[in-house]
N, C-alpha and C positions, 0 to 999 in steps of 0.2 A: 340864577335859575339852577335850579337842584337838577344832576342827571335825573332822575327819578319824572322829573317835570318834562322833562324834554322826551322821555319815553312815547308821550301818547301824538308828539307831533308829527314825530321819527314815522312811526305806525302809521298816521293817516296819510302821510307822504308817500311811504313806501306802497299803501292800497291804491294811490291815483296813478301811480305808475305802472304798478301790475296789471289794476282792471282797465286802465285805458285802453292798451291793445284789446284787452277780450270787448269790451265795448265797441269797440270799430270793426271787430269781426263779424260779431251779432248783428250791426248794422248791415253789414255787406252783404251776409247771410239773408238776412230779411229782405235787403234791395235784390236779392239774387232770385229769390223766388218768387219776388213778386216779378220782375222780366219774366223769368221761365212761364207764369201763367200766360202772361201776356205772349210769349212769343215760342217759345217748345211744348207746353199744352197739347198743341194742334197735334200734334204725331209723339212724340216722348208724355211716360208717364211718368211725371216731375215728384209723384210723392211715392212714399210706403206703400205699395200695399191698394194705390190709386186703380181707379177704374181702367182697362185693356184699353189701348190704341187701339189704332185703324189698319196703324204701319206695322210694320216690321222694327219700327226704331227702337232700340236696347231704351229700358227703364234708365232714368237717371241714377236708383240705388246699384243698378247692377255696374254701371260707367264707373260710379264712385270704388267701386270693390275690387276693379280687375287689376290685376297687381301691376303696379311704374306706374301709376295714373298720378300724375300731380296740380298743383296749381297753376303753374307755367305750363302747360299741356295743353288742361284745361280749356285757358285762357287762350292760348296760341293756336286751337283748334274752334275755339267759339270764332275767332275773329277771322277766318279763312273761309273766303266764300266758293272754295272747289270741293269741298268734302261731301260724299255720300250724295245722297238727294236731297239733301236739306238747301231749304227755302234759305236767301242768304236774307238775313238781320243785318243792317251797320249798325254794330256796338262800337262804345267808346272803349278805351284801353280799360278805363274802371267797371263800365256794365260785364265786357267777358271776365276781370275778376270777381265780381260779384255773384256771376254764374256760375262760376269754376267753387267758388267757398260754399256755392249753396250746394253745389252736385257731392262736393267733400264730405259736407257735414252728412249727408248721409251714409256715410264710410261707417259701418259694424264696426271696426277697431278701431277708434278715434286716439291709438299709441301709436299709429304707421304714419299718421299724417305726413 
């Protein structure tokens, strides 16, 4: 086999590695917002630019933007049933990261991540 030949294997190898991760994020992301409908809906408004709560509860675009907000945060805060007045959810350790990716991705500078 010619280097030349092994070029395009190299390539497709090095693409399932790359996009793997971003594929499990999209995932996550998607599993994330479909919970939020289902269960932060009620009081959070879970998209851009979404229809005004009832509550007082900060937008999820605004959460994602406030500066030190991270995934472990996030996460560590979904899964804490003392916070605020929020109605407690049992999430799994994977459902609060899936909320914590979907509240991210709505982050304006997606370079701070």
């Amino acid at each position: 086999m010619t280097k030349l030949a092994t070029i395009p294997a190299t390539l497709a190898l090095l693409s399932g590695l790359l996009c793997g991760p971003c594929l499990a994020q999209s995932t996550s992301v998607s599993e994330g917002r479909q919970l939020a409908q289902k269960t932060c809906a009620v009081c959070h408004v879970i998209i851009p630019n979404g229809p005004a709560s009832w509550t007082d509860a900060p937008s999820f675009e605004s959460i994602a933007n406030r500066p030190g907000i991270t995934q472990q945060w996030l996460a560590g805060f979904a899964l804490n049933p003392k916070h605020m007045d929020m109605v407690f959810q049992e999430y799994s350790r994977a459902q609060a990261n899936a909320i914590a990716a979907y509240i991210l991705s709505l982050r304006h500078n997606s370079a701070s991540r």
